[in-house]
N, C-alpha and C positions, 0 to 999 in steps of 0.2 A: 493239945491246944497250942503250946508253946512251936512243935513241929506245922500244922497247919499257919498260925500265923506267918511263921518263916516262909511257906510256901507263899503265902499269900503277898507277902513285901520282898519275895526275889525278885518277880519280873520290876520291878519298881527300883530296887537295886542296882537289877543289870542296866537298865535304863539310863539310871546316876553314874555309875560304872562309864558309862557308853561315852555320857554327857563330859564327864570328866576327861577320858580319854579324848576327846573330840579337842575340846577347849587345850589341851598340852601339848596338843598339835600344831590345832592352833597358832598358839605361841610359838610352838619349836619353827613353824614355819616363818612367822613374821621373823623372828630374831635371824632367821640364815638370811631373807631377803632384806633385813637391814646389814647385814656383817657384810653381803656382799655390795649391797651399794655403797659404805662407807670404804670396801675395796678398791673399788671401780673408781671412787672419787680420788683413794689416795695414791692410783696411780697415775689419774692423769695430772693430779697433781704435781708430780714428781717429772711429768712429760712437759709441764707448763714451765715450771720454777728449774730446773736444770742446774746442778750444784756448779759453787763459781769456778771449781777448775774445769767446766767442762763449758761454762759462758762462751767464752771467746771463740769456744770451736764450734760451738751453733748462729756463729754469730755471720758463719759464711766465709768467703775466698779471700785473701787480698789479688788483683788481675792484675800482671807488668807487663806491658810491651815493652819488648826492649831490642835493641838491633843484636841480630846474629851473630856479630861479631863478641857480644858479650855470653853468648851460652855459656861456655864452662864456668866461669866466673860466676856468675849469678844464679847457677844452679846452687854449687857450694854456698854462696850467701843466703840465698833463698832457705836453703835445709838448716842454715844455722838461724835463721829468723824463726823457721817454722819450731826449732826445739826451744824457744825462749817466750816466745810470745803464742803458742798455740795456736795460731791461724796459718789453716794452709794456702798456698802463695803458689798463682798457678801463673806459669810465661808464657809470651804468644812474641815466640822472636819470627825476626823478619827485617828487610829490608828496613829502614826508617821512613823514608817515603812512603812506603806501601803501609807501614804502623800511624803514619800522620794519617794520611786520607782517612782508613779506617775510623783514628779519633774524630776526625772531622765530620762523618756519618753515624756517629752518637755511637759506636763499639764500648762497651761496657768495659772498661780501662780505670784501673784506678792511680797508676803509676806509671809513666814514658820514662824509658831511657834512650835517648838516642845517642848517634856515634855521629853526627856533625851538629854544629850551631843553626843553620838552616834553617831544619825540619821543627826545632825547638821556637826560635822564631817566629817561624809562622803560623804554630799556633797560639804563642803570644801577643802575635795581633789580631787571632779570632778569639780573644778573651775566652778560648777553652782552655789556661792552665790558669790554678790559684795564684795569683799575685802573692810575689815572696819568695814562694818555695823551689824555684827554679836554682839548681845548685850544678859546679860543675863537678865533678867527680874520679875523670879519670882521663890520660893523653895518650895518643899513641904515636907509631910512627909510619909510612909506608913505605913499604920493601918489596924489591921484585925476587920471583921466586921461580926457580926450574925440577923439576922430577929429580928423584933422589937420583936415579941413574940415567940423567937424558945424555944423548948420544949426540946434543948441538953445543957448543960451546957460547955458553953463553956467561959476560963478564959485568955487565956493565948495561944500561938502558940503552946507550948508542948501539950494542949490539942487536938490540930488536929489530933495529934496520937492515937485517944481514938476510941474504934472499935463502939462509937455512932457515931462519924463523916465516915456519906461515901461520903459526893461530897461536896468538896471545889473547890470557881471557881476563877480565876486567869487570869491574861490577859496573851496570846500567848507569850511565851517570845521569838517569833521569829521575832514578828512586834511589840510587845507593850513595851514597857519601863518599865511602872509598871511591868509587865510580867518578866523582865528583872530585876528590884529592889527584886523583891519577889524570883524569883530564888536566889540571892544569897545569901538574910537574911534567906531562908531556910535552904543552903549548908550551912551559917555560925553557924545555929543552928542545925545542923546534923539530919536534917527532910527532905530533898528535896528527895532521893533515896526511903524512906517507904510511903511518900504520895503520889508517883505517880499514884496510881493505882484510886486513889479521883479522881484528880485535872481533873477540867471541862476548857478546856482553852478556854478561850473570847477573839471575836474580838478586840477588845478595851476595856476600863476599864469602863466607863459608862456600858457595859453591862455584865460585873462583878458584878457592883451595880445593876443594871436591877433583874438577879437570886437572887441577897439576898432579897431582893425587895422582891421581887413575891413568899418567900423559898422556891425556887426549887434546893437550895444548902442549906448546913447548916452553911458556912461558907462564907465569901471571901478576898480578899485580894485588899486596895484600895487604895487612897489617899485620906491623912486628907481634903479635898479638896472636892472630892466625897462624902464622909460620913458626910461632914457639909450639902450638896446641899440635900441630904435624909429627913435630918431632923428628926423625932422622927421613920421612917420607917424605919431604922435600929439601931445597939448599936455597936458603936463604942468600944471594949472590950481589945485590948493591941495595944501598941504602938511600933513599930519597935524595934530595937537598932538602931541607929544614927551608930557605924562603923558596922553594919552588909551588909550594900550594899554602894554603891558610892553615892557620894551627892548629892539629883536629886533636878537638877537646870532646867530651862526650859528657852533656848537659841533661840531668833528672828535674823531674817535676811530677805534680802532684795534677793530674784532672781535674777540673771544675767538677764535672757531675760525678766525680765521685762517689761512693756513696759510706764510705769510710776516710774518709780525709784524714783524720789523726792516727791510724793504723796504717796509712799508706806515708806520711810524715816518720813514723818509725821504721817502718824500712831504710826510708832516704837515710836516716841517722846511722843507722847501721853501716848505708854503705860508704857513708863519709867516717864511720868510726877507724880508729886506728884498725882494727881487725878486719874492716871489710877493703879499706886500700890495700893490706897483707896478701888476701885471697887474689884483690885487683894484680899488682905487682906478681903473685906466683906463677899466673897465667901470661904473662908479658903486656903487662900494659903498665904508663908509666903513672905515678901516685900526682897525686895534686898537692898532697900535703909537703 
């Protein structure tokens, strides 16, 4: 009796059995599909909220235009800005003229540095810089320069007039500054009108120094600044006059549309700090301080 009943409440058993296992399943399945959603959540969480030392570096680029003449300089600043403050800091050097217009075209710019007063200027009266933050930063000088081994004797800017000099190269003085220094220490030494027929004009002043570089001119026209960065690849041979052009100062500021204004203020800080005129002066340019 006891065996037939048993037989009789197995299938009813295995049933309950079944029921049981079914229902622990179940379970076992909701719990992974919630383990993995509260997953899923805590990562993007994690992709949302971004711990604060890693804030400032999703926080995007700071963008410098800055005139060519400043590259080596404000690479070194740039790298010492980017190890302090986290944000990397990306340059678009150039000519200053050719960095102005650009800003003038809405160029996504959060910092100019230019190498004349000018360029500075005039977008101070397109009220495209922050009123204030316009600072001046750093002076140079201009100097004429020949191939480390040029074969023309050349002493002095009266010399450019020697019918050995045929191609001196000069920055455009319709976009470059230097271009613009050099025109008038020319006019002020009554050479600019007889050396026209030379003069090779460069985009920017790096590639001024680039041709004497390389003498595919015999001469050029640069900043003391450039002709230290050469080094023994060109000779530095006469020195401006000081009143023969305007005082070329090189003036920072901060974009209107910026779209970081007070991370683009710490840079300017940076490079008005004593350590960033250090980096200025190493390169040949002279301090403001």
């Amino acid at each position: 009796m006891v065996n037939e009943q048993i037989r009789k409440d197995m299938p009813m058993a295995e049933a309950l059995s079944r029921s049981l296992r079914t229902k622990r399943r179940a379970r076992a399945v909701r719990w992974i599909l919630l383990f993995s959603l509260l997953l899923i959540y805590a990562i993007a969480g994690c992709k949302k909220s971004p711990p604060a030392s890693d804030a400032s570096r999703a926080g995007g680029e700071l963008i410098v235009s800055a005139a060519a003449s400043l590259r080596d300089a404000f690479n070194e600043i740039g790298r010492l800005y980017e190890s302090r403050e986290h944000t990397k800091v990306r340059f678009n050097y150039g000519a200053s003229g050719a960095l102005e217009k650009q800003i003038e075209a809405s160029a996504p710019v959060d910092v100019f540095a230019s190498a004349g007063a000018k360029q500075m200027d005039d977008l101070i009266a397109k009220d495209l810089i922050i009123e204030g933050s316009r600072q001046d930063f750093a002076r140079n000088a201009l100097v004429l320069i020949t191939p480390a081994d040029a074969p023309v004797s050349i002493n002095s800017f009266a010399d450019l007039d020697s019918s050995q000099v045929r191609r001196i190269a000069i920055g455009n003085p319709q976009t470059v500054p230097a271009g613009q220094y050099t025109e008038q220490t020319l006019t002020n030494l009554k050479l600019w009108q007889q050396l026209q027929p030379k003069l090779i004009l460069a985009e920017d002043v790096r590639q001024v120094l680039d041709y004497v570089v390389r003498g595919e001119v015999q001469a050029g026209i640069v900043y003391a600044s450039d002709a230290y960065s050469a080094g023994f690849k060109v000779k530095a041979v006469a020195l401006a006059p000081e009143n023969s052009h305007d005082p070329i100062l090189y003036p920072i500021a901060v974009i209107r549309e910026s779209r970081q204004p007070e991370v683009a203020r710490k840079f300017i800080a940076l490079v008005l700090s004593a350590e960033g005129q250090r980096v200025l002066t190493k390169y040949g340019f002279i301090s403001v301080r």
